[in-house]
TITORFI-785825 format. One record per residue (C-alpha): x, z, y. Coordinates in steps of 0.02 Angstrom, whole numbers, plus 32768, in hexadecimal, padded with zeros to 4 digits. Layout:
N
XZY ...
//
This chain:
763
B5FCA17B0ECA B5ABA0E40EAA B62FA04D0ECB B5BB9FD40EFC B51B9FCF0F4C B47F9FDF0EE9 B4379F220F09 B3759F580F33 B3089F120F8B B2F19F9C100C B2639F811099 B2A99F60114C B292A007119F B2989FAD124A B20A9F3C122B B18C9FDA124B B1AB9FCD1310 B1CF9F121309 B11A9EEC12BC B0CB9F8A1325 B1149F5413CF B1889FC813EA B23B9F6213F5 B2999F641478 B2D69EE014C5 B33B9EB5156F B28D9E8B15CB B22F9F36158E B2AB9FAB15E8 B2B59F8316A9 B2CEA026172E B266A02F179A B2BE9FFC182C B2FC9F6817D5 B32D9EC01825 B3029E0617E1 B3669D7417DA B33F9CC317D9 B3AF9C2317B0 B3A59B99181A B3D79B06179C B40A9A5817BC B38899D117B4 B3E9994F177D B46A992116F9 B4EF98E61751 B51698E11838 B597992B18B8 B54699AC1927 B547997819CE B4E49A071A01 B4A29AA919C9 B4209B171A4A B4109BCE1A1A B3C79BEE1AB9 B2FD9BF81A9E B32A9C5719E5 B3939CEE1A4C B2FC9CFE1ACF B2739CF31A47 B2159D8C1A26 B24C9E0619B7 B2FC9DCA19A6 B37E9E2819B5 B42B9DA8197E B4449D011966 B4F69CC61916 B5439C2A18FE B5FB9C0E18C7 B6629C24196C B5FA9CC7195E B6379CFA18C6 B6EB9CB718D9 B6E79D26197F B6B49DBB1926 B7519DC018B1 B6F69D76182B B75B9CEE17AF B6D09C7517B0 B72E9C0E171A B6E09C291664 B74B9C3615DC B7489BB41543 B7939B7A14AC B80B9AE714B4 B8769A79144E B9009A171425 B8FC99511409 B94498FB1371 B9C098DA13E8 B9EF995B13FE B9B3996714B9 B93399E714F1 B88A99C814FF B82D99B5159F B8039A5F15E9 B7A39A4C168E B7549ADF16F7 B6B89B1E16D7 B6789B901760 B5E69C16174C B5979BA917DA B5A59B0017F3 B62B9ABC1860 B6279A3318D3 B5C699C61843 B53A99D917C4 B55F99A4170E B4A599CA16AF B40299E916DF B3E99AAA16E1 B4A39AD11701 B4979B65177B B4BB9B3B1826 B48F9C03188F B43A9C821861 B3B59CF118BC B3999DA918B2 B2F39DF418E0 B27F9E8918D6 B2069E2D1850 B22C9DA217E2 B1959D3F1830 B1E49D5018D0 B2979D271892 B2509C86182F B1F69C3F18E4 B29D9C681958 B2EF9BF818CC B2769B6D18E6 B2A59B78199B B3499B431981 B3779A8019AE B3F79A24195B B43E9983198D B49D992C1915 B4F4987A18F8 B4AE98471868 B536980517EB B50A979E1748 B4D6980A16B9 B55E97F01622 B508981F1582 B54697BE14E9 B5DB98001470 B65F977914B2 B6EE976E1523 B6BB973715DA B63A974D1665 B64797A816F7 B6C8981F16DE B67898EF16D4 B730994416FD B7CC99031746 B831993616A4 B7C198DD162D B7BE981F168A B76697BF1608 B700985815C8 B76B9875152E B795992F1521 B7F699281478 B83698B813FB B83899411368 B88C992012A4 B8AA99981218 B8F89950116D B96498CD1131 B913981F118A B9AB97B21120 B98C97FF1074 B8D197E71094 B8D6972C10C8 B94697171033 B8E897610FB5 B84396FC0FFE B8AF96500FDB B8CA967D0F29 B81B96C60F06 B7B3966C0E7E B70F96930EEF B6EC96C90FAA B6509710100A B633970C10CA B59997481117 B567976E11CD B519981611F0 B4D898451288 B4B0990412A3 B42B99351327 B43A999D13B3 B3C19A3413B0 B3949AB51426 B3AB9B5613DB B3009BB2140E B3119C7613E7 B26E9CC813FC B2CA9D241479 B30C9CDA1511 B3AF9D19154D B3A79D9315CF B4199E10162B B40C9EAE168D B4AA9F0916F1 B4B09F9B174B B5439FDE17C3 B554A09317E1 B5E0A11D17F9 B650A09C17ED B620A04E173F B5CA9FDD1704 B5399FD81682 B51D9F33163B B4859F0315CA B47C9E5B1567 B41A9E0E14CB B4B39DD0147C B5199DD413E6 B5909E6E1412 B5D89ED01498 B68E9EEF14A2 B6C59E2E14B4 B6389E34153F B6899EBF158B B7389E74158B B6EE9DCF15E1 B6A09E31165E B73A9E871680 B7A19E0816A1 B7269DAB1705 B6E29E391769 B7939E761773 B75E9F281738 B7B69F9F16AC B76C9F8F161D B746A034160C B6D2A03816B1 B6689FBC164D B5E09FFB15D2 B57A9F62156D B4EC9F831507 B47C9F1414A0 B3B79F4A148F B3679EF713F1 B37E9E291402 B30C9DA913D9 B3809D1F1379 B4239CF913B1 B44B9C7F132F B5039C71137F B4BE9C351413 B4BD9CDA1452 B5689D061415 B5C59CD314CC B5C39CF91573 B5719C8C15F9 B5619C7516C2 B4D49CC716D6 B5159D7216A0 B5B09D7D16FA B5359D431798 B4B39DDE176F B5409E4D1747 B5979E1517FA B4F69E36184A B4D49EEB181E B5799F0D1853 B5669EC918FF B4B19F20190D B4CB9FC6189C B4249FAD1864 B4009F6817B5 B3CD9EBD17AB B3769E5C170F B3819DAE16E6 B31B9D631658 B3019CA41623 B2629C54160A B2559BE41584 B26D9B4015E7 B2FB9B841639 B34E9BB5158A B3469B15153E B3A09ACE15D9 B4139B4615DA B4449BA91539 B4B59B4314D0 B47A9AB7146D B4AE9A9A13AC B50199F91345 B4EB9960139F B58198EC1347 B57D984A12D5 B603984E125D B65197B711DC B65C97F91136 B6C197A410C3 B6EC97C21012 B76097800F93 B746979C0ECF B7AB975E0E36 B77496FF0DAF B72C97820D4D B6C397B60E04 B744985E0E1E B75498530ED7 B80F983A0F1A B7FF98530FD4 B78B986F1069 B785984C110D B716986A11A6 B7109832125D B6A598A012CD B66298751375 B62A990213C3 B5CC9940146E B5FE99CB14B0 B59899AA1547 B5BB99BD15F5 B6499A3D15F9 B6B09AA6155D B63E9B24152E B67D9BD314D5 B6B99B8E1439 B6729ADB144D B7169A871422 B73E9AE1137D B6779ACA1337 B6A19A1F12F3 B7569A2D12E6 B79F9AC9128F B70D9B01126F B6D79A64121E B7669A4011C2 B7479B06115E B6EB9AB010DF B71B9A011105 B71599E11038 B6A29A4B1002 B6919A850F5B B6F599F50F1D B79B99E40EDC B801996A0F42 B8A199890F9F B8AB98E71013 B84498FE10B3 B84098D1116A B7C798FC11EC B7DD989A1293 B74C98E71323 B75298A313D5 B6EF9916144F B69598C914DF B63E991E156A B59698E7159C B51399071624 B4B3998415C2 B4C49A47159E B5509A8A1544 B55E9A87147F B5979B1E1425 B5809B7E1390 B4CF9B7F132B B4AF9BBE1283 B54A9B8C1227 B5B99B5412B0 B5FE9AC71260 B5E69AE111B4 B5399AA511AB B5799A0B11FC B62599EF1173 B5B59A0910E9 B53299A01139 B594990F113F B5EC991E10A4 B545993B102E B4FF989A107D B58D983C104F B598986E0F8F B4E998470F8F B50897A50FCB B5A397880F67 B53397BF0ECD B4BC97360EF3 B53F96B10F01 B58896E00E78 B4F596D80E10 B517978E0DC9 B4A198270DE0 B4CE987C0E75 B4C6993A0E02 B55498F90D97 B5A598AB0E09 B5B7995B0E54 B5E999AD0DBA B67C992D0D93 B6CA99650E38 B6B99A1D0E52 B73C9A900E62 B7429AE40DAB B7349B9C0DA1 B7E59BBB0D4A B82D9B630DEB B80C9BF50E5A B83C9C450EB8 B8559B830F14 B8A59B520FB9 B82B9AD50FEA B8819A2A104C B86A9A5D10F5 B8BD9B1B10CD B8309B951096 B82B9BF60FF4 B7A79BF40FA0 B7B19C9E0F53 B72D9C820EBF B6B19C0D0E90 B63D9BC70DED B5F09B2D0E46 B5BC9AE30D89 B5519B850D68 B50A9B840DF8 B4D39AE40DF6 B48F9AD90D3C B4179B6F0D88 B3CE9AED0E12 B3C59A860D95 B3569AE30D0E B2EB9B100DAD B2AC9A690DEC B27A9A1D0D48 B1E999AE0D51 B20C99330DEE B1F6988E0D88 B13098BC0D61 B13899170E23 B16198600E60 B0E998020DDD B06B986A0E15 B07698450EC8 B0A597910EB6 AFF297880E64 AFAF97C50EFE AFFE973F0F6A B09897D80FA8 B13E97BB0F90 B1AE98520F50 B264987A0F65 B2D899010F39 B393992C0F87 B40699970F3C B48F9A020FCA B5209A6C0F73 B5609AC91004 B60C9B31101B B6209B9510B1 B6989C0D10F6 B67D9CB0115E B6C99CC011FA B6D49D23129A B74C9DCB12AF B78B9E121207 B7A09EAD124F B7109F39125B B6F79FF21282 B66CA0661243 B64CA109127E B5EAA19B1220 B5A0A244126E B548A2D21235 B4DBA30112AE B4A8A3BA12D6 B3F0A38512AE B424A35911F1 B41FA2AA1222 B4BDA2391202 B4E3A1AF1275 B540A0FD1237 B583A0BC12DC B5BD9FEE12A0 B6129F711307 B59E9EF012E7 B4F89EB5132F B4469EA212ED B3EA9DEC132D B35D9E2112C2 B3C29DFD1209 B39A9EC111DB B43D9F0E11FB B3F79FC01203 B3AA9FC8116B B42E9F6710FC B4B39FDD1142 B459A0851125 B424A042108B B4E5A020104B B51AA0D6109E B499A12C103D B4D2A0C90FAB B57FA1170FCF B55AA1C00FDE B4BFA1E50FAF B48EA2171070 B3C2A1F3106C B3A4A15110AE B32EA1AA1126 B386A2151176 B41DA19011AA B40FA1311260 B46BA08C1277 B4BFA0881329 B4F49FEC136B B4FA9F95141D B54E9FFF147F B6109FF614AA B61EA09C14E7 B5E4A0E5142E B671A08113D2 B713A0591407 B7159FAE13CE B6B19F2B1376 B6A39E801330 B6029E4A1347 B57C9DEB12FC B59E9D3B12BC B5DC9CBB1232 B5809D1711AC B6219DA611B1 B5A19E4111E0 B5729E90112E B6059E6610DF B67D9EA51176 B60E9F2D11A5 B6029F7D10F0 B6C19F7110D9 B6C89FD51173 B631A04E1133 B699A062107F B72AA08510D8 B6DAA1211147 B6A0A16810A3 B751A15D1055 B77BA1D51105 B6EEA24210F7 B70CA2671038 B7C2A2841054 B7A4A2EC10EB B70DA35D108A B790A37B0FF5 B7F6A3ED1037 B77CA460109D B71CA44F0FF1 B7B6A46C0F7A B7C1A5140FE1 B704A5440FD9 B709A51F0F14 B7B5A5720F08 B7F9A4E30EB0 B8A3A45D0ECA B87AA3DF0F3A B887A35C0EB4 B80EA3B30E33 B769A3860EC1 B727A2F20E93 B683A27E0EE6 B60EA2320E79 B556A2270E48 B557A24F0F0B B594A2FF0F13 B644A3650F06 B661A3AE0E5F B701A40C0E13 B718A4390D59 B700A4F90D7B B6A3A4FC0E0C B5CAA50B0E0C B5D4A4B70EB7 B597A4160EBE B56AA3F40F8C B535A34A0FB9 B573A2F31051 B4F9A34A10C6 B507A3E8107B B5C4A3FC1082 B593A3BB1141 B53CA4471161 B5A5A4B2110F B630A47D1178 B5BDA484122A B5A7A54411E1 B656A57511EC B671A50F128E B6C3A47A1232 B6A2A40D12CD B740A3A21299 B6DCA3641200 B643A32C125B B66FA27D1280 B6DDA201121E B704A1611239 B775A0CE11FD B7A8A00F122B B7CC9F821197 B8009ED61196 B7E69E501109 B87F9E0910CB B8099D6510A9 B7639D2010D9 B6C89CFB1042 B6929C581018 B5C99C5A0FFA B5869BB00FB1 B4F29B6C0F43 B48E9AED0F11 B3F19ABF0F83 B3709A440F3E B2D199FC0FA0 B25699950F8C B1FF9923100D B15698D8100A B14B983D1070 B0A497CF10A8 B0E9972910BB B03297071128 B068976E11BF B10A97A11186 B0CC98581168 B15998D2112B B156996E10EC B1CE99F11083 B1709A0B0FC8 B1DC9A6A0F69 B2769AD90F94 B2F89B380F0B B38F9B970F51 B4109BD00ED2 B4999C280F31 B5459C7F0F03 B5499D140F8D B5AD9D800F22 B5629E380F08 B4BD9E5F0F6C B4A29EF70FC2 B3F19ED50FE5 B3B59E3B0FA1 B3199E1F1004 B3669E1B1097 B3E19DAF1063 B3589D42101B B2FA9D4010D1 B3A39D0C1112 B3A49C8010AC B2D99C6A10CF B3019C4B119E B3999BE61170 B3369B6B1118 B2AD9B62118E B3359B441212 B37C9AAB11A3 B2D89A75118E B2AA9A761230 B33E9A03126E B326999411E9 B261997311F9 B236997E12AB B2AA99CD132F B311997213A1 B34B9978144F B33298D614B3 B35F98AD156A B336980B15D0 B3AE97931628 B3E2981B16B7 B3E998961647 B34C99001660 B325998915D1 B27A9921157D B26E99BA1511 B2739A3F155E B1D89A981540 B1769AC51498 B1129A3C14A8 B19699C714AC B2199A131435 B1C69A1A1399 B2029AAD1336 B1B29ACF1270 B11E9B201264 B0F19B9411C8 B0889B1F1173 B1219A9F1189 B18E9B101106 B1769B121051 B1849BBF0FDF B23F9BC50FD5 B2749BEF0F26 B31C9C650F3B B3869CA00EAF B42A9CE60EAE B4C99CBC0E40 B5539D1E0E73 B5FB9D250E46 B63C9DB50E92 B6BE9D7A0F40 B7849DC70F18 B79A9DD50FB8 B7219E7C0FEC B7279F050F9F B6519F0F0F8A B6739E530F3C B5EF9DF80FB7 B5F09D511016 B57D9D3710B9 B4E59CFE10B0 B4AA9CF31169 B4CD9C351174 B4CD9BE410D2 B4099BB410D3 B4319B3A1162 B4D99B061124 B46C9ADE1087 B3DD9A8F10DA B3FF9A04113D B448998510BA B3D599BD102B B335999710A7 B392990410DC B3BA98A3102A B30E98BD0FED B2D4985C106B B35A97E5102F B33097EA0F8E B26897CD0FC0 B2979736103C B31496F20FDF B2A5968E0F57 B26496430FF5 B2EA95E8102E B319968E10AD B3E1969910A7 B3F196ED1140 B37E9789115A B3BE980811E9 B37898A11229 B2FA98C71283 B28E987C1205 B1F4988D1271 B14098301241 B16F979A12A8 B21D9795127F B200979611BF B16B970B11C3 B1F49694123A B265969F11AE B2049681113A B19D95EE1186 B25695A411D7 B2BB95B91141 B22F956210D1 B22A94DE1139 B2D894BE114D B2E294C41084 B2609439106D 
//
């Protein structure tokens, strides 16, 4: 049997009905006697509600329910979302305030829902929303990252949720007094909306007594067990599925009000009732992503080895805790506080504020993008005031490869790592930038590149089940615990069972999205599916070999232990039977072996994998109108063992373009009272094609210790990559121009009031 997977590039076999129009997603599969439901959202940011008239909504046409909270509360229903929450450095806890699936008694954001309306079309549902009258006391809008304004929540008077710390604060201020050079720099991080091509969207369905339950989300069972306890059902009367899903980006990764509100509403009706966003409505209500500034500091010796770090974070979390919104920038955060660098006196302080505007949760990284973000600017800084090249300024401070397996400052081990190599790879593939820059300084453009070497660590449930079935039609099903977004689980996974037992690719069906076909899962996010998933997959095999042997040992009238598996079939010294997989399957179906027709097994990882690499970009800037553009890109990344490196290398593709995007042009902007003044295409200005360069991608893997396929995740690491690299070669481009502040966005007008400011100011 082949140990590890074959790392080829196979085609995705899902892409033929993805490209031919034949996915299906939560709005291509509605009964027919469906329902619709419509949000009615607050218009403003921040007011009491004096009043609230369903009364024209329940006697429109077509309608058939209308539900605020008291309706909800009165059916049973715990109308209180769950969230993440923390302690203070204190000691204390951190401010946990209500959030209700409908808002009570005040408004806190524009498009927080306020009722929702069920009718017979979703045109008719939409116009018995706009029937619905509000009136509200308008309050003050409080949007800055800063204690005071009008308080949100009782339990949080100046707006301060938490007062967060990890490391040793005395140690660090003490090794700061005694350091031979220090670096501060401000970095702000922009909030971003996270756009899926795919709205969110939900359908349920009550009959017999159970419920069916339909979502684009990010897994099933953890959906199920929120619905349970806030429906106040068994879990076992609850089926959720997930249809193919359009992005989820970990946006989609936790519940919100609007599916416990559907879900309550085919319950009262018994009808099934559909609810899906429109793009507006998304990026007013889905989560939004970063949104902190941070002060970076760093101290160095006098030989530039750096001898302590230390952030303070500011974050938004916006107008209520979302899911995990107070671990993003905290724990989360603090996984790769240090990066790939070898320093053992840290602290992170992060105050959380809430603010007027939607929620902010997990996107693309959740948190590490952010830590490395922050961290990458600041040795590029410190490399600059230092007067040292920022490359070897790296290399002086990484974590050598004979210290690993490492127990980084802030508690993680680092299981393996060969930062140099990787590195020296970059290097040799972005030769040529001095003639690059002459070149374009000749033709009046100013060039700039920024070098990002990124750590991160995978996270989300350790634990995973896979499931394996030989079907009666010859076909063998791989039931997994995880959840495609559109990263190409099903053919990676049939790809790496074939690999493992030589069952044709063809003939295997990936089954996922369904929580009555699997007893448990984990889900889909922090870059753990592949590497969990597999474990899982290698695992079943182990069962199904040792559960073939015997029945096999008897056919080939040999001792158990003389069958062996490899070269993907059975063998034994003096037997001329040599069965694959499938053929000892259908031996076994033959003589009504029904016990060996399905195998399955559950794993959990001991430790998590730390993927990291170097990311180098170069910007092009026109100092006339401030013009900016991505020229060149090179990835090198360490993601272990690869079972299929195109897709990993696509992974990396969208990661970039995320980072890129962030960095270049989008950001989410509100006015004094808070109104959303992007919340349309037009306004939020995501990358277009011609906006990304040709990525070059190689991989450089040393193999992860702590998997038994020896990968690391790749799902995250172009955007953990992205941001700073984009971001210091703008530095580096501005910076000969008297620019020593450059923050993202760097939009056309941004970049050219820099420029023209800073020159001015240095004259």
């Amino acid at each position: 049997m082949e140990k590890f997977g074959k790392s080829q590039p196979v085609k995705r076999t899902e892409d033929q009905r993805f490209l031919t129009g034949q996915g299906q997603y939560i709005d291509d599969s509605v009964p027919a006697d469906t329902l619709y439901a419509a949000f009615f959202r607050s218009p403003v940011a921040h007011g009491r509600i004096k009043a609230l008239d369903l009364g024209a909504a329940r006697q429109a046409d077509g309608v058939r329910l209308v539900l605020a909270l008291d309706d909800l509360a009165e059916a049973g229903i715990d109308t209180v979302l769950s969230a993440t929450t923390l302690s203070n450095r204190d000691g204390s806890k951190a401010a946990a305030p209500e959030r209700h699936m409908l808002a009570k008694d005040r408004v806190r954001f524009v498009g927080e829902p306020v009722a929702v309306v069920i009718a017979e079309t979703q045109t008719q549902a939409r116009d018995a929303a706009e029937l619905i009258w509000i009136e509200t006391e308008d309050l003050p809008a409080k949007l800055d990252l800063a204690s005071g304004g009008e308080p949100l929540h009782d339990d949080a008077p100046d707006n301060r949720a938490f007062d967060w710390g990890l490391g040793d604060e005395t140690a660090t201020e003490a090794a700061f007094q005694n350091a031979a050079h220090t670096v501060r720099l401000d970095v702000a991080d922009n909030r971003v909306i996270v756009t899926s091509i795919e709205p969110r969207g939900c359908q349920a369905h009550w009959a017999g007594e159970r419920l069916h339950f339909a979502y684009g989300g990010q897994g099933v069972w953890a959906m199920r067990g929120q619905l349970a306890q806030k429906l106040k059902l068994e879990p076992d009367s609850i089926r959720v599925t997930t249809p193919d899903v359009g992005g989820g980006f970990g946006m989609k990764a936790m519940p919100y009000p609007e599916y416990f509100c559907v879900a309550a509403a085919a319950m009262k009706l018994g009808q099934p009732v559909h609810w899906m966003s429109d793009r507006s409505e998304a990026m007013l209500s889905d989560h939004h992503g970063r949104d902190l500034t941070s002060l970076a500091e760093l101290a160095f010796d006098a030989d530039h080895k750096i001898t302590a770090y230390r952030v303070h974070s500011k974050v938004n979390l916006g107008a209520y805790n979302s899911h995990f919104g107070q671990a993003i920038q905290t724990s989360l955060f603090s996984k790769v506080l240090m990066g790939v660098y070898d320093v053992q006196t840290t602290f992170l302080r992060v105050e959380g504020f809430y603010t007027n505007t939607t929620q902010v949760d997990a996107y693309r990284g959740a948190g590490r993008p952010e830590a490395i973000y922050v961290l990458e600017r600041a040795m590029d800084r410190a490399a600059r005031e230092l007067g040292v090249d920022p490359w070897e300024l790296r290399r002086k401070n990484f974590i050598r490869p004979e210290a690993f397996p490492y127990k980084s400052a802030t508690g993680e081990t680092y299981d393996v790592g060969d930062f140099n190599m990787v590195l020296s790879r970059a290097g040799e593939q972005t030769r040529g930038f001095a003639d690059r820059k002459a070149a374009d300084a000749a033709r009046g453009l100013i060039r700039g590149q920024g070098l990002c070497y990124y750590i991160e660590s995978i996270l989300g449930d350790p634990s995973e089940n896979a499931e394996v079935e030989f079907c009666e039609d010859g076909t063998v099903k791989l039931y997994v615990g995880t959840q495609s977004n559109g990263q190409g689980h099903e053919t990676v996974y049939a790809q790496f069972l074939s690999d493992q037992t030589g069952i044709p690719m063809d003939q295997i069906t990936v089954v996922q999205g369904d929580s009555d076909q699997l007893p448990q899962g984990g889900g889909t996010g922090g870059s753990r599916s592949v590497t969990v998933q597999s474990t899982a997959t290698l695992a079943t095999v182990d069962v199904m070999i040792a559960a073939f042997t015997p029945y096999l040992a008897d056919k080939m009238g040999v001792e158990e232990a003389e069958v062996s598996f490899d070269h993907e079939t059975f063998r034994a010294p003096v037997s001329n039977l040599t069965p694959t997989l499938t053929e000892a399957a259908e031996m076994a179906r033959a003589d009504g072996r029904t016990d060996l027709m399905k195998h399955e097994a559950r794993i959990t990882l001991d430790a998590r994998s730390y993927p990291n690499g170097a990311h180098v970009a170069e910007v092009v800037v026109d100092p006339q109108t401030g013009e900016t553009w991505v020229d060149r890109y090179t990835v090198v990344d360490d993601f272990g063992n690869l079972i299929n490196p195109m897709l990993a290398k696509g992974q990396v593709h969208g990661g970039v373009a995320q980072g890129i995007g962030q960095a270049l042009s989008e950001h989410v902007v509100h006015d004094a009272q808070g109104q959303l003044l992007t919340a349309s295409l037009m306004d939020y200005a995501l990358p277009r094609a011609t906006e990304i360069p040709m990525i070059k991608f190689t991989s450089a893997p040393v193999p992860s210790t702590s998997n038994p396929m020896g990968m690391k995740g790749c799902g995250e690491a172009g955007t953990v990559g992205a941001l700073a690299a984009v971001a210091n070669a703008v530095q580096d481009a501005l910076w000969e121009h008297g620019v020593r502040q450059a923050d993202m966005p760097f939009t056309p007008l941004r970049v050219w009031e820099m420029l023209t400011h800073e020159s001015v100011a240095a004259e």
